[in-house]
Every structure is written in structure tokens, then in C-alpha cells.
mmCIF file of the C-alpha atoms, coordinates in Angstrom:
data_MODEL
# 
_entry.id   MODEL 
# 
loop_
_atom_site.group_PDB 
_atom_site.id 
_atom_site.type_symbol 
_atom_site.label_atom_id 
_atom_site.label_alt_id 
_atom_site.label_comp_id 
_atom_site.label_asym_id 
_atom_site.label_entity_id 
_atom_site.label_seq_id 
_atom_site.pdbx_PDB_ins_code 
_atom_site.Cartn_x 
_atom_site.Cartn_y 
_atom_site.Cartn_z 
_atom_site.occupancy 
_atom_site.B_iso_or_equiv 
_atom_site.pdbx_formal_charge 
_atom_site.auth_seq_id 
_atom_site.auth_comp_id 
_atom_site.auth_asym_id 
_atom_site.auth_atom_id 
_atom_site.pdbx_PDB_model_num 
ATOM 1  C CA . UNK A 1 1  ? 22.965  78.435 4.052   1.00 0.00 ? 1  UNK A CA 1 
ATOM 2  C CA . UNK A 1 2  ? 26.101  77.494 1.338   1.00 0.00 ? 2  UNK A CA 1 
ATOM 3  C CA . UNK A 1 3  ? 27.608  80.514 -0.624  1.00 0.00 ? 3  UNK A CA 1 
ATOM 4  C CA . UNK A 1 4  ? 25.602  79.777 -3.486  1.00 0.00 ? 4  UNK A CA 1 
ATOM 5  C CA . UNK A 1 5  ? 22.214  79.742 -1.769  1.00 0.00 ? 5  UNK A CA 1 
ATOM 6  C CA . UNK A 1 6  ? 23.085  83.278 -0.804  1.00 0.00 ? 6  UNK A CA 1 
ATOM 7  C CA . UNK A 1 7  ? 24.182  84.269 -4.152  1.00 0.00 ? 7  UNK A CA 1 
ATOM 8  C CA . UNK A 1 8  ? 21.219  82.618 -6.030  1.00 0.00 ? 8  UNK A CA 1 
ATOM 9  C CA . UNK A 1 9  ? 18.684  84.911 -3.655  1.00 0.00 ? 9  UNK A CA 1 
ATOM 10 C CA . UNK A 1 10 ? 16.754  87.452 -5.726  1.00 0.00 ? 10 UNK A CA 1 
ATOM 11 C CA . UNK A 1 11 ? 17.816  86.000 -9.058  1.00 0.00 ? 11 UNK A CA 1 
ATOM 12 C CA . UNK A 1 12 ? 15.209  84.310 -12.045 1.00 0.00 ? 12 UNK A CA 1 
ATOM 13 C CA . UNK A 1 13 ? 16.080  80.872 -12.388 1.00 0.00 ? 13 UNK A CA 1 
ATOM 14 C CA . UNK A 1 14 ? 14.303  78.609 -14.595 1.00 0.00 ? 14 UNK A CA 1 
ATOM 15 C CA . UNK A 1 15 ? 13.349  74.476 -13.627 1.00 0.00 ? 15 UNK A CA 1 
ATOM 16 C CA . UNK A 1 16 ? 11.187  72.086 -14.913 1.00 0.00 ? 16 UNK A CA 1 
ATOM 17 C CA . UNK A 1 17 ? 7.951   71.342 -13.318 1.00 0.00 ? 17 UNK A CA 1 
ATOM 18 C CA . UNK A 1 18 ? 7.878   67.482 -13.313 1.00 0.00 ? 18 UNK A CA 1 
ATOM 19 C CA . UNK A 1 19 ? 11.693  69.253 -10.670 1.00 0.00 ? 19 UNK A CA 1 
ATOM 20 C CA . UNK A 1 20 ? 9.330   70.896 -8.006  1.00 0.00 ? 20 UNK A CA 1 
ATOM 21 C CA . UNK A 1 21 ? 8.411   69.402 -5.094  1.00 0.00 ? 21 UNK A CA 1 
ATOM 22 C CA . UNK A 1 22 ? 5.906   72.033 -3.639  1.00 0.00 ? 22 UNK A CA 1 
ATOM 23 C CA . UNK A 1 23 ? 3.076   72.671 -4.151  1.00 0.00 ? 23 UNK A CA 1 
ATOM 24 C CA . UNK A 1 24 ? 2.224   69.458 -6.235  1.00 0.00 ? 24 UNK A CA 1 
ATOM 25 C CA . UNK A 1 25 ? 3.179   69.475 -9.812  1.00 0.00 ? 25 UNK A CA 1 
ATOM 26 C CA . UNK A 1 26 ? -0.361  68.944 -10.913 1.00 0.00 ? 26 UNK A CA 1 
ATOM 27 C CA . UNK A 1 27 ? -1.280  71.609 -8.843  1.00 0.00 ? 27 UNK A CA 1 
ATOM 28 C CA . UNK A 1 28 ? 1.364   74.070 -11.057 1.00 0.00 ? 28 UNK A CA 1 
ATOM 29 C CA . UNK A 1 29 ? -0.266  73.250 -14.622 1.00 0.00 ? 29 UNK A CA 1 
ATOM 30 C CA . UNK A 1 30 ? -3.097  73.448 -13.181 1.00 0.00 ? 30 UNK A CA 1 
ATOM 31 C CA . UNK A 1 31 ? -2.993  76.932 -11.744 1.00 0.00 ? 31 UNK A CA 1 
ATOM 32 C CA . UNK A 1 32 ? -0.880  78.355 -14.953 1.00 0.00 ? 32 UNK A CA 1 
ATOM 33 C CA . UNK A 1 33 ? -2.832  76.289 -17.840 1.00 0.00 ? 33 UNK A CA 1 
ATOM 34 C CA . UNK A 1 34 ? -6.377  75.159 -16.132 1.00 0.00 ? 34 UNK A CA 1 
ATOM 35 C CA . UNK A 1 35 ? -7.720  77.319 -18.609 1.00 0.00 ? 35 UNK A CA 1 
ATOM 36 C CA . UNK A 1 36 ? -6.277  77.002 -22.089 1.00 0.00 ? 36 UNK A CA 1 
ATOM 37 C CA . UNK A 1 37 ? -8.198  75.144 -24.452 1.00 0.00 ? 37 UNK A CA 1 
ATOM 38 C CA . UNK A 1 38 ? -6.541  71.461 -25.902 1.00 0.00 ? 38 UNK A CA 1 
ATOM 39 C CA . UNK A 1 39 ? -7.782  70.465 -29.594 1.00 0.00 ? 39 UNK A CA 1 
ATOM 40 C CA . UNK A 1 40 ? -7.556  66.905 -31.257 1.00 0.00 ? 40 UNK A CA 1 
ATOM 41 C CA . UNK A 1 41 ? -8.961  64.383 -32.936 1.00 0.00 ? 41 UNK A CA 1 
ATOM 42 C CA . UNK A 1 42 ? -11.527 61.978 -31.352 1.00 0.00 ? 42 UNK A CA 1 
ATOM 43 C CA . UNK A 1 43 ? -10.210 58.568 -31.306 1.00 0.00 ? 43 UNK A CA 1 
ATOM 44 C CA . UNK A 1 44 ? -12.620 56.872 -29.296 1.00 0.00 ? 44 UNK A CA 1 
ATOM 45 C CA . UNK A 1 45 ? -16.005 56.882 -27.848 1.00 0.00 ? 45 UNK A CA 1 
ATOM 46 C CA . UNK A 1 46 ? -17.129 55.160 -24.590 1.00 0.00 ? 46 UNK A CA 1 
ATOM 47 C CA . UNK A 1 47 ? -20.158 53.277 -23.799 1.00 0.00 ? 47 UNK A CA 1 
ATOM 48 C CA . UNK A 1 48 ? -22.352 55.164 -21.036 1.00 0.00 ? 48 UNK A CA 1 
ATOM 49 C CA . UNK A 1 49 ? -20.790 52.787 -18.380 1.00 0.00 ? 49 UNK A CA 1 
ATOM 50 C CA . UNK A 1 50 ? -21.716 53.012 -14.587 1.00 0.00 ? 50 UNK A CA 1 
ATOM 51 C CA . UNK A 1 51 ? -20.785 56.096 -14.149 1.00 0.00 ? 51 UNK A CA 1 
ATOM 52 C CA . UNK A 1 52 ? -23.137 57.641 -16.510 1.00 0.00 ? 52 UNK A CA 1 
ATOM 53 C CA . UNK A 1 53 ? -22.775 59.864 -19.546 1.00 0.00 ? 53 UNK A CA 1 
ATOM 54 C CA . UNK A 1 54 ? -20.447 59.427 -23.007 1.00 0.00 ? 54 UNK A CA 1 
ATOM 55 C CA . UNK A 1 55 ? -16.987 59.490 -22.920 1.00 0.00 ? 55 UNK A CA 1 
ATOM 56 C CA . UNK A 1 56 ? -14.641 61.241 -25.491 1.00 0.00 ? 56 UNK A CA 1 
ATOM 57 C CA . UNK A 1 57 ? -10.581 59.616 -26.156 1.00 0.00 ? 57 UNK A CA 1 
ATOM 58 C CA . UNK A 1 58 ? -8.889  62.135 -28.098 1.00 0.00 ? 58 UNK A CA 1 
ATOM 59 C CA . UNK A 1 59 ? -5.442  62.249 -29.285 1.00 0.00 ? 59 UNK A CA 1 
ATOM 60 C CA . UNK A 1 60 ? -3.765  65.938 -28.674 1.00 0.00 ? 60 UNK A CA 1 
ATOM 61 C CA . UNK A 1 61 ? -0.350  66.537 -30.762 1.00 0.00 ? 61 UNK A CA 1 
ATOM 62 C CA . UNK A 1 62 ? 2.173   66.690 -27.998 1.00 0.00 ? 62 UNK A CA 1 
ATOM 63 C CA . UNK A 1 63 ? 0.899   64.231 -25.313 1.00 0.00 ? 63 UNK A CA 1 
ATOM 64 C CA . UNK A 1 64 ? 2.218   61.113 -25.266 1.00 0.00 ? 64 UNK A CA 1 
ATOM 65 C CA . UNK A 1 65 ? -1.133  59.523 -23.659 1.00 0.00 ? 65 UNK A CA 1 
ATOM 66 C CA . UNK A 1 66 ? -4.752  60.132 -25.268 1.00 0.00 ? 66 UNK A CA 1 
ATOM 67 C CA . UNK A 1 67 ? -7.164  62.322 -23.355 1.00 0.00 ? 67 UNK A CA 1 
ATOM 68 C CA . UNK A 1 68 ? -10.593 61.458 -21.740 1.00 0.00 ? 68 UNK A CA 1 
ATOM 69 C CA . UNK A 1 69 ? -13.387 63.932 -22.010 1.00 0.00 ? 69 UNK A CA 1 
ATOM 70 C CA . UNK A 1 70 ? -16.778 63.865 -20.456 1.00 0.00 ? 70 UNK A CA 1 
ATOM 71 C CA . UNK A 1 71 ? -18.730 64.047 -24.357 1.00 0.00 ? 71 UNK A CA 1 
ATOM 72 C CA . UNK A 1 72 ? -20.786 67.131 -22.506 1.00 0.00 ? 72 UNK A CA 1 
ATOM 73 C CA . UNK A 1 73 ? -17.608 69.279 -21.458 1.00 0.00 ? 73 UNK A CA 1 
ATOM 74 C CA . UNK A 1 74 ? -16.512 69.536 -25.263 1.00 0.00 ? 74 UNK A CA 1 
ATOM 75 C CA . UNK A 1 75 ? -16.170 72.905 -26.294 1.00 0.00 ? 75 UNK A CA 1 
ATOM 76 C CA . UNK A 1 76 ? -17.892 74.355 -30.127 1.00 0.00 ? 76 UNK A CA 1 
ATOM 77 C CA . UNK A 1 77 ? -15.186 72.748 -32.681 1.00 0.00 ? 77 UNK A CA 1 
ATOM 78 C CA . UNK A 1 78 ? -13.802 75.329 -35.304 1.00 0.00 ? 78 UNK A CA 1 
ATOM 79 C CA . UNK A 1 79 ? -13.739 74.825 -38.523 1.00 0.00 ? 79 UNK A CA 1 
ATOM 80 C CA . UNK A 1 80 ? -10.068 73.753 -39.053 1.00 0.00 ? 80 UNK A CA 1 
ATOM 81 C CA . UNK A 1 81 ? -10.250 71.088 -36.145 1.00 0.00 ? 81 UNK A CA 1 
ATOM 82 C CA . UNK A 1 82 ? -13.155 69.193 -38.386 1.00 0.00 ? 82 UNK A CA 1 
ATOM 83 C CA . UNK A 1 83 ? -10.911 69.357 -41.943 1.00 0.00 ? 83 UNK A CA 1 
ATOM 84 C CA . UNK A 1 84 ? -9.498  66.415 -42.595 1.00 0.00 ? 84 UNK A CA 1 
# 
């Protein structure tokens, strides 16, 4: 182990998670954010498709790709998510 390695043992450090390699970075968000609830604005509406079921695209402030949300897994709106 380099003299650093030893040093560094017991200390916080901070890293980005797109920088860890185990468990899957995915699997990080998931575990510390599975939870929290995302608000936008619907963008987009799919067609039942094979699969079955409407489809929700919604842009979220923040990600730079739109979200896709089974129609039936969208949560009450508040009030200030439908002003314009």
C-alpha cells in the first residue's frame, strides 16, 4: 500500500459518482435518491404502443435528457407544478 493510501485511511473524502466503479453507479442514485420525487412539465405523450399503457416525456430542470413515465406512476400534481 503507497504512503498516501495509508494516510488517506479513516479520513472523509468526497468523489463524484459518475468516479466509482463499485457497486454500479446507477445502483448509488438509486439507493441514496430512489425515493425523492422529480417535477416537470409534460412534453410529450405516447401512443399505447405494444407494450401497453400511456407514456409520459417530461422535461425536469437539471437533466439534460427528458424523462419517460409510465402515465399511471404519476404522482397528485401540486398546485404550483400546473401554473403556467
Amino acid at each position: 500500500m503507497s504512503q498516501i493510501a495509508g494516510r488517506l485511511k479513516g479520513y472523509y473524502v468526497r468523489f463524484r459518482v459518475q468516479d466509482v466503479h463499485l457497486p454500479d453507479p446507477s445502483a448509488v442514485l438509486q439507493e441514496l435518491h430512489g425515493d425523492d420525487v422529480l417535477e416537470g412539465r409534460v412534453v410529450d405523450l405516447s401512443d399505447s404502443g405494444e407494450a401497453g399503457g400511456m407514456f409520459v416525456v417530461i422535461e425536469v430542470r437539471g437533466l439534460m435528457r427528458p424523462c419517460i413515465v409510465a402515465a399511471d406512476r404519476l404522482l397528485p400534481a401540486t398546485k404550483r407544478a400546473w401554473s403556467h
